[in-house]
C-alpha positions as CSV (number, residue, x, y, z in Angstrom):
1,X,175.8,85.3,32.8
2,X,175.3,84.7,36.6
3,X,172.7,81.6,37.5
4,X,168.8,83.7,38.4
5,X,166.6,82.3,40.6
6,X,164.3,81.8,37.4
7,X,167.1,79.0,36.5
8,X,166.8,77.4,39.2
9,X,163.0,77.2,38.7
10,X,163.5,76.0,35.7
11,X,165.7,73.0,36.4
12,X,163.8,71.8,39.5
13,X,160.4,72.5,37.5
14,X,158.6,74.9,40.2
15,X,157.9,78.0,40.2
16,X,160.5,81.2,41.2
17,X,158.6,82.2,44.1
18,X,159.0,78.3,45.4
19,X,162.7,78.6,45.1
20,X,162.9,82.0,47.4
21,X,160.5,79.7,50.0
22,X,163.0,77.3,49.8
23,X,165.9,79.6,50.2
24,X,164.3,81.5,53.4
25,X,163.1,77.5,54.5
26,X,159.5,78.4,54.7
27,X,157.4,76.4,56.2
28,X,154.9,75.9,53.2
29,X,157.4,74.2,50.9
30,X,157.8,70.2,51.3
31,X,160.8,68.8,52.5
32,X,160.6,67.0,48.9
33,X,160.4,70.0,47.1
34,X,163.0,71.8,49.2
35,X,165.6,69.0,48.6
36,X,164.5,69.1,44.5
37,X,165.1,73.0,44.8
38,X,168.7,72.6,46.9
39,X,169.6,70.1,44.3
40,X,169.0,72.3,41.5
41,X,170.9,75.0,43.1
42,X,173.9,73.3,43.8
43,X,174.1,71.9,40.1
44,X,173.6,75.4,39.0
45,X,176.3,77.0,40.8
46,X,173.1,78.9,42.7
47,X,174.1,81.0,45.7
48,X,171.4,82.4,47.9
49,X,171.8,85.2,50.3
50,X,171.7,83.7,53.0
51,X,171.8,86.8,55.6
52,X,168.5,87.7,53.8
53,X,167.2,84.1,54.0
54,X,167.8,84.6,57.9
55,X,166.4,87.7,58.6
56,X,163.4,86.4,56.5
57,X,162.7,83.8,58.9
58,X,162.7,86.4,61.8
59,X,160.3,89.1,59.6
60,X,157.9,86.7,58.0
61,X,154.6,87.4,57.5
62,X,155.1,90.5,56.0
63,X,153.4,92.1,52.9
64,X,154.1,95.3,50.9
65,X,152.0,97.2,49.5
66,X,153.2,99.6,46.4
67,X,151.5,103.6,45.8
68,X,152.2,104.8,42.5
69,X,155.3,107.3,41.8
70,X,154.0,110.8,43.0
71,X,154.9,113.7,44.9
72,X,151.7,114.0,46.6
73,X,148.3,112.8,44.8
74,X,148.4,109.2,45.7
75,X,148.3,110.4,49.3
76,X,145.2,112.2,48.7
77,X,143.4,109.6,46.2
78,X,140.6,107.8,48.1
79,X,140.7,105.0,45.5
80,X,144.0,103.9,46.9
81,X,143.1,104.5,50.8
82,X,140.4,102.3,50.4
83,X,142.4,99.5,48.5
84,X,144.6,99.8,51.5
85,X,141.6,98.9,54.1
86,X,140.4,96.1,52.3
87,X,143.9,94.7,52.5
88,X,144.9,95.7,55.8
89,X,141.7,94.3,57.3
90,X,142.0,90.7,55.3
91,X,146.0,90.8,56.7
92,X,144.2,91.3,59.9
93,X,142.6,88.4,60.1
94,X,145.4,86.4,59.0
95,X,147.7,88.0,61.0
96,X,149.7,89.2,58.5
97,X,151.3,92.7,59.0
98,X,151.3,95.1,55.8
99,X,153.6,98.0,55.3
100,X,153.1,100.8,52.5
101,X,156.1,101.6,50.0
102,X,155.7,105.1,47.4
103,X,157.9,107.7,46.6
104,X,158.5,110.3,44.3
105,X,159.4,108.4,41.1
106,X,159.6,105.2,40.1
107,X,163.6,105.0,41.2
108,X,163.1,105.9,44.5
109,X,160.7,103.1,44.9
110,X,162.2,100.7,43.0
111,X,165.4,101.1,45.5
112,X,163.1,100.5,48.5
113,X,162.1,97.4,46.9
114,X,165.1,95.7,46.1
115,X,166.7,97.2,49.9
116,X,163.0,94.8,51.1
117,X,164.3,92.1,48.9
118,X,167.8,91.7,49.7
119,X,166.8,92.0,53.6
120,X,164.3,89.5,53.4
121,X,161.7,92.1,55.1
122,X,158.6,90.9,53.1
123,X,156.7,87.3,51.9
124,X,155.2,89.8,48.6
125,X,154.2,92.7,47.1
126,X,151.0,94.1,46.0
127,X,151.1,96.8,43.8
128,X,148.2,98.9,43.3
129,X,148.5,100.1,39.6
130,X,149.2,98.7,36.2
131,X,150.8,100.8,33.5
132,X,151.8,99.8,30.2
133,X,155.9,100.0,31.1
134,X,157.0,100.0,34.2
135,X,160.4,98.8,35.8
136,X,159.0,97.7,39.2
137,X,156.6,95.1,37.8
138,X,159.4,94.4,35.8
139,X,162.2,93.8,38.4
140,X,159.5,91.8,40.4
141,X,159.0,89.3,37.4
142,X,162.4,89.0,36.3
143,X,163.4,88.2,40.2
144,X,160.5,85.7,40.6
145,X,159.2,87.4,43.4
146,X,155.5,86.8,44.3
147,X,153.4,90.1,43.8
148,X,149.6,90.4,43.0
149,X,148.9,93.4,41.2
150,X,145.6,95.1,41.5
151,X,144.6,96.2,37.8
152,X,145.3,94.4,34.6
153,X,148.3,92.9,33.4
154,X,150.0,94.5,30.4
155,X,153.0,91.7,30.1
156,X,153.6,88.3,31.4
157,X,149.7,87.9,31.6
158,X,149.5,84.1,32.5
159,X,152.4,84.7,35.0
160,X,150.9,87.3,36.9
161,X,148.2,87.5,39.3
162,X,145.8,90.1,39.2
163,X,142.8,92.0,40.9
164,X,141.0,94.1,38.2
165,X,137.4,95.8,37.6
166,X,136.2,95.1,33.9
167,X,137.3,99.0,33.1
168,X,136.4,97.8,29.4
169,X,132.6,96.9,30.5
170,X,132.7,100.0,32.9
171,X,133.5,103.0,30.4
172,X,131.3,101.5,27.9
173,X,128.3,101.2,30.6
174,X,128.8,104.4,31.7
175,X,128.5,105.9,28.0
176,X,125.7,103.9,27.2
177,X,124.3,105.7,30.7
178,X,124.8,108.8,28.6
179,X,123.5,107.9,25.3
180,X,120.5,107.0,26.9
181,X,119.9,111.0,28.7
182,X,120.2,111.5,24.9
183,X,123.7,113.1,24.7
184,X,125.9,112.8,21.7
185,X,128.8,114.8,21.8
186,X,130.6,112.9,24.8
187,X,133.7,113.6,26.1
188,X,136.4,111.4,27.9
189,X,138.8,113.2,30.4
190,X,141.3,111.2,32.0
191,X,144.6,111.3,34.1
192,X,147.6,109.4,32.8
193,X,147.2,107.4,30.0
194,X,150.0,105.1,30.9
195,X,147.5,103.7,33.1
196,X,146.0,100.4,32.2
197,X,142.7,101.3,33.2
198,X,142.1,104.7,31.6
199,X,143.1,102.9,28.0
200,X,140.5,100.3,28.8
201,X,137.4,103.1,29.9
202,X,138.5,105.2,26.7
203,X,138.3,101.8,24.9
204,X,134.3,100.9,26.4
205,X,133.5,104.4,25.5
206,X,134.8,104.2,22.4
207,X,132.8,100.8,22.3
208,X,129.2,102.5,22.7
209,X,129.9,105.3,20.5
210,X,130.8,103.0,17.5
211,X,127.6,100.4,18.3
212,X,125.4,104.2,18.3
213,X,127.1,105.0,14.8
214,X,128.5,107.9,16.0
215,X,131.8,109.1,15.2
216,X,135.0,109.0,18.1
217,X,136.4,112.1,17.6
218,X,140.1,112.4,19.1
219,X,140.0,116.1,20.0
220,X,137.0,115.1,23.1
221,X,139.7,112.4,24.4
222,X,141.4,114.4,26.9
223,X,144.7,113.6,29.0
224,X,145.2,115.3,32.7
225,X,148.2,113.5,33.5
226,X,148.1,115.4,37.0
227,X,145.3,117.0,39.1
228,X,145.1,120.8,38.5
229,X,145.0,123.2,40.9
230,X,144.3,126.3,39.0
231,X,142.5,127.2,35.8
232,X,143.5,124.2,33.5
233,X,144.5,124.9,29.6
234,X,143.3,121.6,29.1
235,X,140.1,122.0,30.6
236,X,139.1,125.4,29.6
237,X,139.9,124.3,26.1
238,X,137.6,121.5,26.1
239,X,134.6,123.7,28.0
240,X,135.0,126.8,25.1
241,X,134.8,124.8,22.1
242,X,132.2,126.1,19.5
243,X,131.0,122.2,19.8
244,X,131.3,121.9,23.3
245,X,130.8,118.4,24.8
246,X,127.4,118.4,26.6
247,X,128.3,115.3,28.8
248,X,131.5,114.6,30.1
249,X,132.7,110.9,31.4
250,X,136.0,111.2,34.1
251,X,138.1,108.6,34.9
252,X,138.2,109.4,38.3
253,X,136.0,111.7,40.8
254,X,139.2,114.0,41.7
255,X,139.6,114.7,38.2
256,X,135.7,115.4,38.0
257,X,135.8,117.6,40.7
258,X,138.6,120.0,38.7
259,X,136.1,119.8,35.9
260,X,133.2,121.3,38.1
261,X,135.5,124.0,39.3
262,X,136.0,124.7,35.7
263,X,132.7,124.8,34.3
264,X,131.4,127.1,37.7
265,X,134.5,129.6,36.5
266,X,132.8,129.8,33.2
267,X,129.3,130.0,34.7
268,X,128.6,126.7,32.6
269,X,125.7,125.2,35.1
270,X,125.8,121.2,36.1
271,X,124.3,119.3,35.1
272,X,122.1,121.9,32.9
273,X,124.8,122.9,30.6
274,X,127.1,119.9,31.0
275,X,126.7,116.7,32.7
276,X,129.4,114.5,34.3
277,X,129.7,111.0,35.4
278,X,133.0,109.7,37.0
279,X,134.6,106.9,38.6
280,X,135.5,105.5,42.3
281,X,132.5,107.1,44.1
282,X,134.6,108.8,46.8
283,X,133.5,110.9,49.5
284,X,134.3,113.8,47.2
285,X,131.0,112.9,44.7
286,X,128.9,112.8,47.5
287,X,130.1,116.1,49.0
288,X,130.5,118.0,46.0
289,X,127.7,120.1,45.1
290,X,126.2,119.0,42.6
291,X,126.8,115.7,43.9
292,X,128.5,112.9,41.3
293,X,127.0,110.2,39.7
294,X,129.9,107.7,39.7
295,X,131.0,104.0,39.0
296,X,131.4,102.0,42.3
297,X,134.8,99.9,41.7
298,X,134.5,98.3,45.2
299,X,137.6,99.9,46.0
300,X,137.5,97.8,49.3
301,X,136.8,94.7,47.7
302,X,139.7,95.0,45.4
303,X,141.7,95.6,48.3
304,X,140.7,92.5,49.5
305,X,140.5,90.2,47.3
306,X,144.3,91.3,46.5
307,X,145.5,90.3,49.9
308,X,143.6,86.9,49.8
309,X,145.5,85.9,46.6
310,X,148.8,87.1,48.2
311,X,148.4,85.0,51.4
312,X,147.3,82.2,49.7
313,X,149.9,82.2,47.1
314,X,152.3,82.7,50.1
315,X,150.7,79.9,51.9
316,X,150.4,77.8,48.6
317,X,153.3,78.4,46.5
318,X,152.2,76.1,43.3
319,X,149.1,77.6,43.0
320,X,149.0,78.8,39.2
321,X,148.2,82.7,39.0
322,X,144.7,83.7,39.3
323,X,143.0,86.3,37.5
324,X,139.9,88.0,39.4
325,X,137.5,90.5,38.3
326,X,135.4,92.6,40.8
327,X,132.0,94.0,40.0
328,X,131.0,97.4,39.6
329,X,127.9,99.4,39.7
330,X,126.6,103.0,39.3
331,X,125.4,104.9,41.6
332,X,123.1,107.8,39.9
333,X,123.2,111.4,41.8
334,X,122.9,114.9,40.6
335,X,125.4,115.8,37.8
336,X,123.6,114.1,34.9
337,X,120.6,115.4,33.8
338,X,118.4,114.6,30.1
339,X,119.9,116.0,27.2
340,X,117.6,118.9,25.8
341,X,118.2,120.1,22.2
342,X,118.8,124.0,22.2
C-alpha cells in the first residue's frame, strides 16, 4: 500500500496537518519539527507534491468553507448565510480570505475538494453540517487535512474539531416550552434525518416527553427531507389525523413556514388550533404572519467561533482539537398560544 501522510505523522509523532505544513514549508512549523517531519518522510519512501506545496506558498491564507449537497436550498437557508458572516468577518480581521465550495451532490463537491487539495489553494476547510455518513468528512480525515466542522462529530470524535449548539438541550427545552402552555400531543417535523442535529432535537424532545410520562409515539416524528413547495403528503397527513398534534416543534423556521402554509390551506388557525415553535430565528419567523417563536442558535456566533479554531489551528498546528458549544436561547413571538381543552 502507498506511504499516507497519516504515516508519516505517525513515525515523526505530530499530527497529519503538521506534516502538510511541513510539506508546503509554512511558517508556523519549527525548523525542528520540519527536519523531524523530512526525516520521517524520507525513511518512509514519502513523496509530497511538490507543485502543490509551491503553489501553496503563493495562495496561503486561504480557507474553504463547505454548503451541503443541494440543488438549491442551501442557497436560500439563512442558517448557513449567517454562519458565513460570522466567518467571513473573523477571516477579516485576520486577513484571511474565505471562499465558498457546494454543489449538487456530495461527488461534485468532493471533486472540488480534492482539485483545492492537490493545488494547494487552501490552509483548511470548514464544513458547515455533520451527518451521520458522509464521504467528504471522511476524505478530509483520512488525508489529514485540517477542517473544523460546525455541528457535532459523528466519527473520529477526539480527532475532530467542532463548533456545535447543545441541539440535545435545545429540543428538549423547547418541548418543555410546550409542555408548560399545557400541550400533550407534540409533534416533531424535521428535514433530513441524516443530519446530526435533527437526531439530537428529536432525541431532547423525546427527553421531556419521557421525564412528563407521556408516551413518544413514532407516527408524530415526521421527516421532510426537502422543503416543499406545494401541498405536502407529509404534512397534510400529520394536520388531518383524528388525533391531530396541537403543538408542533420544527427543526428549522423554513420548514415551519411550509407548515403554516399548510395548516392556512386547511383553515387550521395559528396558534389557536395548532401552535409551532421552530429553530434559527431567521428573518422568515419574524416576517411571517403569525410571527415564530424560535430557538436563537447564534448562527453568527457559530460562524465565528469556527473560523477562530481554523486560524488558530492553522497558526498552531499541535494544538489538540477543541470541542466548543455555543449558547442558545428562545425568543417567544406569536405562534404558541396556551393549550385549551376542547
Amino acid at each position: 500500500m502507498p506511504v499516507t501522510i497519516k504515516d508519516v505523522a505517525a513515525l515523526a509523532g505530530v499530527s497529519p496537518s503538521t506534516v502538510s505544513r511541513t510539506c508546503k514549508d509554512h511558517p508556523s512549523i519549527s525548523r525542528q519539527t520540519k527536519e523531524k517531519v523530512r526525516q520521517a518522510m524520507a525513511k518512509l519512501g514519502y513523496e509530497p507534491n511538490f507543485q502543490a506545496s509551491s503553489l501553496a506558498t503563493q495562495n496561503s491564507r486561504t480557507i474553504g468553507i463547505i454548503l451541503p449537497p443541494s440543488e438549491w436550498e442551501a442557497y436560500q437557508n439563512a442558517f448557513y448565510l449567517e454562519v458565513i458572516r460570522g466567518i467571513s468577518q473573523y477571516c477579516n480581521q485576520r486577513q484571511y480570505i474565505n471562499t465558498v465550495i457546494t454543489g449538487q451532490n456530495e461527488e461534485e463537491i468532493l471533486q472540488v475538494i480534492k482539485n483545492m487539495v492537490r493545488t494547494g489553494l487552501a490552509e483548511g476547510f470548514i464544513v458547515l453540517y455533520s451527518r451521520e455518513q458522509d464521504p467528504v468528512l471522511d476524505y478530509l480525515y483520512e488525508e489529514g487535512i485540517l477542517y473544523v466542522l460546525v455541528g457535532k462529530a459523528y466519527r473520529n470524535v477526539n480527532q475532530t474539531i467542532y463548533v456545535d449548539n447543545d441541539n440535545v438541550l435545545a429540543g428538549k427545552e423547547t418541548a418543555e416550552y410546550l409542555l408548560e402552555l399545557g400541550h400533550e400531543r407534540i409533534a416533531y417535523l424535521s428535514g433530513d434525518h441524516s443530519l446530526l442535529f435533527n437526531n439530537d432535537r428529536r432525541m431532547g424532545y423525546m427527553l421531556a416527553l419521557t421525564e412528563r410520562g407521556i408516551g413518544f409515539l413514532p407516527e408524530l416524528c415526521v421527516e421532510v427531507p426537502s422543503v416543499p413547495e406545494k401541498q405536502n403528503e407529509v404534512l397534510h397527513a400529520l394536520l388531518t389525523r383524528t388525533d391531530r398534534p396541537t403543538a408542533v416543534l420544527v427543526s428549522d423556521d423554513i420548514l415551519a413556514v411550509a407548515l403554516e402554509k399548510g395548516c392556512m390551506e386547511l383553515g387550521l388557525s395559528i396558534p389557536g388550533d395548532v401552535s409551532i415553535i421552530s429553530f434559527n430565528n431567521s428573518l422568515l419567523a419574524r416576517l411571517t404572519v403569525p410571527s415564530l417563536t424560535s430557538v436563537d442558535v447564534n448562527s453568527c456566533q457559530l460562524g465565528t467561533q469556527a473560523a477562530a479554531q481554523m486560524i488558530e489551528h492553522v497558526e498552531n498546528p499541535e494544538l489538540v482539537a477543541t470541542k466548543i458549544i455555543v449558547p442558545h436561547h428562545l425568543v417567544e413571538r406569536d405562534s404558541c398560544a396556551v393549550y385549551k381543552r376542547p
